[in-house]
Wavefront OBJ file of the C-alpha trace (Angstrom):
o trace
v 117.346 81.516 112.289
v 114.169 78.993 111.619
v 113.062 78.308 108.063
v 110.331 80.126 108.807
v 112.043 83.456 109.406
v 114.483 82.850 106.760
v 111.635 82.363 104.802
v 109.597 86.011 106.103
v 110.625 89.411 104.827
v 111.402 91.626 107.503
v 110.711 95.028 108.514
v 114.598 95.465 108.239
v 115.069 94.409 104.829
v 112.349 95.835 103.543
v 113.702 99.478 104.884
v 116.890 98.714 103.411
v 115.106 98.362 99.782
v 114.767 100.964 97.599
v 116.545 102.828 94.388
v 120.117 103.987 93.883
v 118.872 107.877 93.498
v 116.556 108.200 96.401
v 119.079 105.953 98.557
v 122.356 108.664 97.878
v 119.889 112.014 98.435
v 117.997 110.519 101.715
v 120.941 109.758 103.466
v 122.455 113.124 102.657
v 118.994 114.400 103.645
v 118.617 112.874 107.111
v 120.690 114.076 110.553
v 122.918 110.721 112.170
v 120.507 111.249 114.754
v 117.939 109.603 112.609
v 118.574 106.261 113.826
v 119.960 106.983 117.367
v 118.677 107.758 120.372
v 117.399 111.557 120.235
v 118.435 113.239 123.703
v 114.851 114.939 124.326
v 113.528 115.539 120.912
v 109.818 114.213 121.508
v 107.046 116.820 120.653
v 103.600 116.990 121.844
v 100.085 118.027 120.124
v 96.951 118.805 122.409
v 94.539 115.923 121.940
v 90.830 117.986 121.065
v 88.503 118.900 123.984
v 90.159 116.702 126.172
v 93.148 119.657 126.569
v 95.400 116.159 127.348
v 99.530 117.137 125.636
v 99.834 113.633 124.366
v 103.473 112.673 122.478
v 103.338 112.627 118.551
v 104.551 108.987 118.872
v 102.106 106.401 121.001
v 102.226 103.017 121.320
v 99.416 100.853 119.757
v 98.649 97.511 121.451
v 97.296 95.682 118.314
v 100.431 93.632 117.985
v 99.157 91.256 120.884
v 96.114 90.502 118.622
v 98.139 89.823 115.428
v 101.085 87.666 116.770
v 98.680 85.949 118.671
v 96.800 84.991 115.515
v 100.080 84.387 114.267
v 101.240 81.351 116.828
v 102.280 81.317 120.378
v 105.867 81.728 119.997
v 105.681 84.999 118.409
v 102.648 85.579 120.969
v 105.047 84.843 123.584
v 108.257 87.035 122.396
v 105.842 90.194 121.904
v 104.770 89.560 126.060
v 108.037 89.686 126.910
v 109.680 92.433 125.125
v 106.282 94.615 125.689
v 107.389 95.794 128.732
v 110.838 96.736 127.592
v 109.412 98.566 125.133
v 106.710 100.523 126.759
v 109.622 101.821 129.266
v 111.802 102.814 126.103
v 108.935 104.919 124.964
v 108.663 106.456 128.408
v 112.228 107.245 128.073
v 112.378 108.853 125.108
v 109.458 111.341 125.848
v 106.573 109.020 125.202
v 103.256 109.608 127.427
v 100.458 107.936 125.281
v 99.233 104.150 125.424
v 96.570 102.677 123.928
v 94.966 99.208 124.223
v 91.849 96.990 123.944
v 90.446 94.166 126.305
v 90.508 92.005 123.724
v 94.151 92.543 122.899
v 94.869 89.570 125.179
v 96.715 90.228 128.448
v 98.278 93.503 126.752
v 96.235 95.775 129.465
v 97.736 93.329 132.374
v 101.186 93.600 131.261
v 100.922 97.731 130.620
v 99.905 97.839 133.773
v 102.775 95.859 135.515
v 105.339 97.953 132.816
v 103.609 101.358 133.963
v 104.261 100.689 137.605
v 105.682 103.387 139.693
v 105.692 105.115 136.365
v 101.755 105.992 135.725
v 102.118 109.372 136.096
v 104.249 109.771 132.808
v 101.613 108.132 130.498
v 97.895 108.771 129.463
v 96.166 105.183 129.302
v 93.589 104.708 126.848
v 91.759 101.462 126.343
v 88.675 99.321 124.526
v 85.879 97.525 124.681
v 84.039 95.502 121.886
v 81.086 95.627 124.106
v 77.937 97.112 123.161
v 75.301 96.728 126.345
v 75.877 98.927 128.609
v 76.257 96.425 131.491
v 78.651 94.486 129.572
v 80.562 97.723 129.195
v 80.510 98.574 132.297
v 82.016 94.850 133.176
v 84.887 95.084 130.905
v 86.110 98.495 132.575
v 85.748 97.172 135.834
v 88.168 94.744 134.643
v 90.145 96.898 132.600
v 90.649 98.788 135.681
v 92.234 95.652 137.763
v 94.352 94.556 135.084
v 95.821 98.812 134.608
v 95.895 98.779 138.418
v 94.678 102.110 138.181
v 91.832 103.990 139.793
v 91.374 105.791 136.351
v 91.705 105.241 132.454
v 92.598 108.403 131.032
v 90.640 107.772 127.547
v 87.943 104.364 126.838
v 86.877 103.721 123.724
v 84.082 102.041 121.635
v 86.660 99.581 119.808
v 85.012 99.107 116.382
v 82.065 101.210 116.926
v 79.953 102.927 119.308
v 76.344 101.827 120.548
v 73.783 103.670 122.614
v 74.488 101.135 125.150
v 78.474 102.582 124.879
v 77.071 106.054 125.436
v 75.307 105.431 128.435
v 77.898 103.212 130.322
v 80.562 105.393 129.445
v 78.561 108.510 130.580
v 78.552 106.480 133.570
v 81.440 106.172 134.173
v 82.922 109.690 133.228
v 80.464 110.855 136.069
v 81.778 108.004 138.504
v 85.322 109.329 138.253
v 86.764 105.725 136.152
v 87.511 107.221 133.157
v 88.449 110.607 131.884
v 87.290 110.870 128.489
v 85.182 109.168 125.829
v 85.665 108.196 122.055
v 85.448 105.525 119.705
v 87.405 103.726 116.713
v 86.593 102.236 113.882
v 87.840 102.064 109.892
v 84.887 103.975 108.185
v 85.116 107.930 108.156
v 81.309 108.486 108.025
v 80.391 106.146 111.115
v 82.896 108.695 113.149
v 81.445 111.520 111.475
v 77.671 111.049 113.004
v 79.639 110.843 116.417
v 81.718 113.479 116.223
v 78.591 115.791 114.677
v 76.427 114.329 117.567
v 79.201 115.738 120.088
v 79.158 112.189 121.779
v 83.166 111.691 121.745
v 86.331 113.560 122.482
v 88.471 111.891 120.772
v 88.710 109.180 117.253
v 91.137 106.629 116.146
v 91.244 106.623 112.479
v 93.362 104.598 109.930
v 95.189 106.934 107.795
v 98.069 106.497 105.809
v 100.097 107.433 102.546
v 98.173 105.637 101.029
v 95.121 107.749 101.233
v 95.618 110.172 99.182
v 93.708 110.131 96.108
v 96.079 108.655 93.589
v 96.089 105.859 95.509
v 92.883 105.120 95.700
v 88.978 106.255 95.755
v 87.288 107.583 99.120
v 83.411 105.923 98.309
v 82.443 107.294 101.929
v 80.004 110.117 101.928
v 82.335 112.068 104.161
v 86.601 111.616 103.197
v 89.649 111.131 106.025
v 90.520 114.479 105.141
v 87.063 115.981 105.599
v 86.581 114.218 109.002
v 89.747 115.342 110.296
v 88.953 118.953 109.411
v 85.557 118.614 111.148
v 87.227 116.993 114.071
v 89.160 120.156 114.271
v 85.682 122.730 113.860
v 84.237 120.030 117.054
v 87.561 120.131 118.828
v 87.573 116.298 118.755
v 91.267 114.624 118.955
v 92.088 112.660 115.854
v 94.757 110.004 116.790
v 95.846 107.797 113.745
v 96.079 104.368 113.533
v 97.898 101.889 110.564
v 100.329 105.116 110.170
v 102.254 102.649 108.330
v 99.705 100.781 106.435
v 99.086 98.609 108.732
v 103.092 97.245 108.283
v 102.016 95.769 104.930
v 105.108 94.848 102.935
v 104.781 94.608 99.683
v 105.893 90.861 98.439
v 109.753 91.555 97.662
v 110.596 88.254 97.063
v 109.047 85.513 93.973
v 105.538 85.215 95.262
v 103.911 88.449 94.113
v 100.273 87.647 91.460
v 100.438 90.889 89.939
v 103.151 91.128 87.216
v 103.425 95.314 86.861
v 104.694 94.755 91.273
v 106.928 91.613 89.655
v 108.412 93.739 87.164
v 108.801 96.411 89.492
v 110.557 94.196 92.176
v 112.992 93.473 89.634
v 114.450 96.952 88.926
v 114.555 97.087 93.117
v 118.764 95.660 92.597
v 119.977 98.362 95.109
v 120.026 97.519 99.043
v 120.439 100.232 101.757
v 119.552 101.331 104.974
v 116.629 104.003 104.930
v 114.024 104.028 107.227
v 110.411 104.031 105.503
v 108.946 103.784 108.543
v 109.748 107.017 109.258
v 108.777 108.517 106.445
v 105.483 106.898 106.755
v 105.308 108.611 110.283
v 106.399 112.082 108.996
v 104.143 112.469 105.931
v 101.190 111.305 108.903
v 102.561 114.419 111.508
v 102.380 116.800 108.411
v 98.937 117.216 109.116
v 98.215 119.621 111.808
v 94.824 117.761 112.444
v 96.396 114.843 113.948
v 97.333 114.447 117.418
v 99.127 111.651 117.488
v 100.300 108.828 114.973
v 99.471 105.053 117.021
v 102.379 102.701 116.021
v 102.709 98.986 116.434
v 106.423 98.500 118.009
v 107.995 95.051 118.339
v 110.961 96.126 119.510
v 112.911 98.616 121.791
v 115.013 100.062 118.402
v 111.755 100.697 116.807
v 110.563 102.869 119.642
v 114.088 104.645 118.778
v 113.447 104.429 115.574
v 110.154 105.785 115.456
v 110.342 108.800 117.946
v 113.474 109.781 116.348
v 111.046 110.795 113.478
v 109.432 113.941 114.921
v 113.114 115.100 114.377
v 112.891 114.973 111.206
v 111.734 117.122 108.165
v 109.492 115.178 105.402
v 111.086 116.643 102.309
v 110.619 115.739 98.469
v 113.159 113.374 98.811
v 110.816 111.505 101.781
v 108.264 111.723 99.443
v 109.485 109.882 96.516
v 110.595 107.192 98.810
v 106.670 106.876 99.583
v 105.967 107.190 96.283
v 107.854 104.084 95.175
v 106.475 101.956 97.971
v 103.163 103.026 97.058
v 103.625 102.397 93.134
v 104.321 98.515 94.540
v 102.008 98.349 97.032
v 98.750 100.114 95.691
v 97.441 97.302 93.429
v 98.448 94.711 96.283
v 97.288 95.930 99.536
v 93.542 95.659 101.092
v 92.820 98.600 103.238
v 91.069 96.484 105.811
v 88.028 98.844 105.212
v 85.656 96.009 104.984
v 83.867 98.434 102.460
v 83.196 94.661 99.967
v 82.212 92.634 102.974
v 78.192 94.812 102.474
v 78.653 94.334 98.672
v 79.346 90.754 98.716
v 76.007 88.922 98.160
v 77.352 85.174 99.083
v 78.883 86.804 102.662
v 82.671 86.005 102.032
v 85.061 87.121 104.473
v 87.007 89.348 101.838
v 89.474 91.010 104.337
v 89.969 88.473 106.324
v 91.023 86.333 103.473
v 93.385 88.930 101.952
v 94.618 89.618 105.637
v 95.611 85.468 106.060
v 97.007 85.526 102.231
v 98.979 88.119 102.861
v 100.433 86.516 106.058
v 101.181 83.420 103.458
v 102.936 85.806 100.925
v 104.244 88.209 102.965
v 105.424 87.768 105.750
v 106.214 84.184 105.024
v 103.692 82.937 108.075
v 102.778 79.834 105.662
v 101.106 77.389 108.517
v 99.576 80.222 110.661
v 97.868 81.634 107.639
v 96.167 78.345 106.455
v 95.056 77.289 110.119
v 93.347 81.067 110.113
v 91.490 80.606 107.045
v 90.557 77.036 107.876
v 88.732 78.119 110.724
v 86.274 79.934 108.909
v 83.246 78.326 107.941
v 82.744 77.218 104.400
v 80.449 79.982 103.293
v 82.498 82.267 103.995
v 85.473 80.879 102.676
v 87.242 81.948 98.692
v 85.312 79.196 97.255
v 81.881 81.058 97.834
v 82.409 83.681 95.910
v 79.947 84.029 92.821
v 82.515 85.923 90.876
v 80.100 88.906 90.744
v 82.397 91.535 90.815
v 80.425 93.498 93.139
v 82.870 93.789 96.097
v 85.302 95.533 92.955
v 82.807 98.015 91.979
v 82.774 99.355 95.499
v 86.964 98.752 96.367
v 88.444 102.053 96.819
v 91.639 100.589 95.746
v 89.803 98.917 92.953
v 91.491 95.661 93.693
v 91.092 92.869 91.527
v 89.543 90.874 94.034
v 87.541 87.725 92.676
v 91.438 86.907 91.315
v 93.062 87.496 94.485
v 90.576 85.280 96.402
v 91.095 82.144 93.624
v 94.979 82.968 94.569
v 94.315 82.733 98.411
v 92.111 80.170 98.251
v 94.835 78.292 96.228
v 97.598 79.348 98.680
v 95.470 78.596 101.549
v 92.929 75.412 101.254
l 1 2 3 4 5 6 7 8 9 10 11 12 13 14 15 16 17 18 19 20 21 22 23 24 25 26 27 28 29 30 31 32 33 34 35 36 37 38 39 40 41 42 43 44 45 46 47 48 49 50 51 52 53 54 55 56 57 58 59 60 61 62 63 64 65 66 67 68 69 70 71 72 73 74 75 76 77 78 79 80 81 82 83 84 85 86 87 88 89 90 91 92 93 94 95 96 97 98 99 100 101 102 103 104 105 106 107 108 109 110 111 112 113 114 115 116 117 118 119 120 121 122 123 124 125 126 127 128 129 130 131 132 133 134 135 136 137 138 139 140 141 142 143 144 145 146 147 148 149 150 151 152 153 154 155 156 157 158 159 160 161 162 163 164 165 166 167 168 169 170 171 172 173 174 175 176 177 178 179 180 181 182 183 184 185 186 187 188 189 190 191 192 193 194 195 196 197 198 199 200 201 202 203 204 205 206 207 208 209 210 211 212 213 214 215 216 217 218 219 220 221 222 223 224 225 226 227 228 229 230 231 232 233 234 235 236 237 238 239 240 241 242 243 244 245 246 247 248 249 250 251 252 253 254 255 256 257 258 259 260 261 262 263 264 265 266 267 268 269 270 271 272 273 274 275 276 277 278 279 280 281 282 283 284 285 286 287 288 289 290 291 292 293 294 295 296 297 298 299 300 301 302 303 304 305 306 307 308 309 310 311 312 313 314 315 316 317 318 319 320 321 322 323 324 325 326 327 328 329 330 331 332 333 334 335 336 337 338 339 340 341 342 343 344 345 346 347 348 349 350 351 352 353 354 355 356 357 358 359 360 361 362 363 364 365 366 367 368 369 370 371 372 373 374 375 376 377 378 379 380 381 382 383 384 385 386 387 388 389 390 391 392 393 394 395 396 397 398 399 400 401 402 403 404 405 406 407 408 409 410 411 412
């Protein structure tokens, strides 16, 4: 094991924290199929409009962005089990895919994984494109790297423009794709889609750590109330950052806030629940959603996480989420870029909090400061006017002129 990794908490040990009491009743609570291969237990939820029976569990392609950001040797491992791991999904009752063209080479490797196997999954895919041309270019492209004569779903990936309407209309009519949606963080944006009947399905980030008591929907329309009009419009909601995003709260010595510190510290009892999987049941509780979109880096989290729909989220699940939240809530960004339109001097507030907690977190100490030396200076920790006016619109109502003087401090 490197330094670095020594260094790095992992998912693994940060499923096998959590408290004496919940520990004992959980593992009473859960079948010893929980982390074993279920024999054909996956379930399927008809995706909107689109009348598609897509599995509960899907397989989200954002990984090849974020270990690319994070250096080329985790880059590299994540190309080469990706395959491995698509196929275990396939295996296990998994049918749904989803990707962007600016994931990297992830829609070239699907493509060689789904080989002689297309038939068994629905392939969705992005574009950051806007003009319609440009759109248009990227799904030609798409289409080569898939080696496929169709994508199933295509996306606006962070939005959707006129110019995405009319390319993907297009298309639709040209026989290249099936069906049309968008994705992006903010409720509201996919609400004046959905209302103008312009998609058929969303991908939404929703979590645990939506619900109220963990923070403050400022949107004029809520996650809840989107998916609920999704439903009345017969749009399919899938879900992304299921699992917030696989934010772990700072375990170790490094943590700024001192109620998580003090926390940590009653945390004495190790064991081996899966989180995860509560994060994935508490999503599927919610008849709305179509399918949760998970990250997977290996082929035992595919087991892992499709063993979930097995399960039944109980009380016991819940206070397990309840203690990770408790940690986590005064800690973790949302990525909802709600105090990047706030922020009068333009700092890049997410991204900062994103690279800190690669720093702090996951122990990714060299990655994170080459990230946040490549932005420019102006939009860097030390441009912040100390306004507050990024806090006064957080949901989470982080303290976030602190946490940028600790990032900047971590980071420069």
């Amino acid at each position: 094991m490197s330094a670095e990794e020594s260094k790095s908490v992992t998912r693994r040990q940060f499923l096998e924290t959590t408290t004496a009491a919940t520990l004992g009743a959980l593992a009473e609570s859960q079948p010893a199929s929980a982390a074993s291969e279920p024999a054909s237990g996956m379930k399927y939820r008809r995706l909107g409009r689109t009348n598609l029976k897509i599995s509960e569990i899907g397989l989200g392609c954002a990984s090849g962005l974020r270990s690319h950001q994070l250096g080329p040797e985790l880059f590299n491992k994540y190309r080469e089990e990706l395959p491995a791991i698509t196929n275990k999904l396939l295996d296990l009752g998994g049918n749904f895919v989803a990707t962007s063209a600016s994931y990297h080479d992830t829609e070239e490797i699907l493509g060689r994984a789904l080989k002689g196997r297309r038939k068994e999954a629905f392939i969705f895919t992005a574009t950051g494109k806007r003009d319609a041309a440009a759109v248009i270019a990227d799904c030609e492209r798409s289409l080569k790297r898939f080696q496929t004569d169709v994508i199933d779903g295509y996306f606006g990936h962070g939005g959707f423009s006129d110019g995405f309407r009319e390319a993907a209309q297009k298309l639709k009519k040209q026989g290249k794709i099936r069906f049309i949606g968008m994705s992006c963080h903010i409720p509201d944006q996919h609400r004046i889609r959905v209302e103008a009947g312009d998609v058929d399905f969303i991908f939404q980030p929703y979590n645990y750590m939506n619900l109220a008591k963990w923070t403050e929907e400022t949107d004029e329309v809520s996650t809840e109330d989107l998916f609920k009009l999704c439903k009345q419009k017969d749009v399919g909601v899938m879900v992304i950052k299921p699992m917030t995003g696989h934010f772990v709260p700072n375990w170790a010595k490094k943590t700024d806030d001192p109620k998580v510190a003090a926390m940590i510290k009653k945390l004495k009892v190790f064991g081996k629940q899966n989180l995860y999987q509560a994060f994935l049941m508490w999503v599927l509780k919610n008849p709305n959603v179509s399918c949760a979109i998970v990250g997977m880096g290996t082929t035992q989290d595919v087991v892992e996480n499709c063993a979930a729909v097995e399960q039944k989220f109980t009380l016991l699940h819940e206070r397990l989420l309840e203690q990770y939240a408790s940690l986590a809530t005064k800690d973790y960004c949302r990525m909802c870029e709600t105090c990047v339109s706030a922020c009068p001097a333009g700092v890049r507030i997410p991204d900062i909090l994103r690279f800190r907690m690669y720093h702090q977190n996951y122990g990714h100490e060299r990655d994170a400061r080459e990230l946040y030396a490549a932005l420019p200076s102006h939009q860097q920790a030390t441009a912040c006017q100390e306004c507050h006016q990024c806090e006064q619109v957080c949901p989470a109502r982080l303290a976030i002129a602190r946490k940028l003087k600790i990032a900047h401090e971590l980071l420069a």
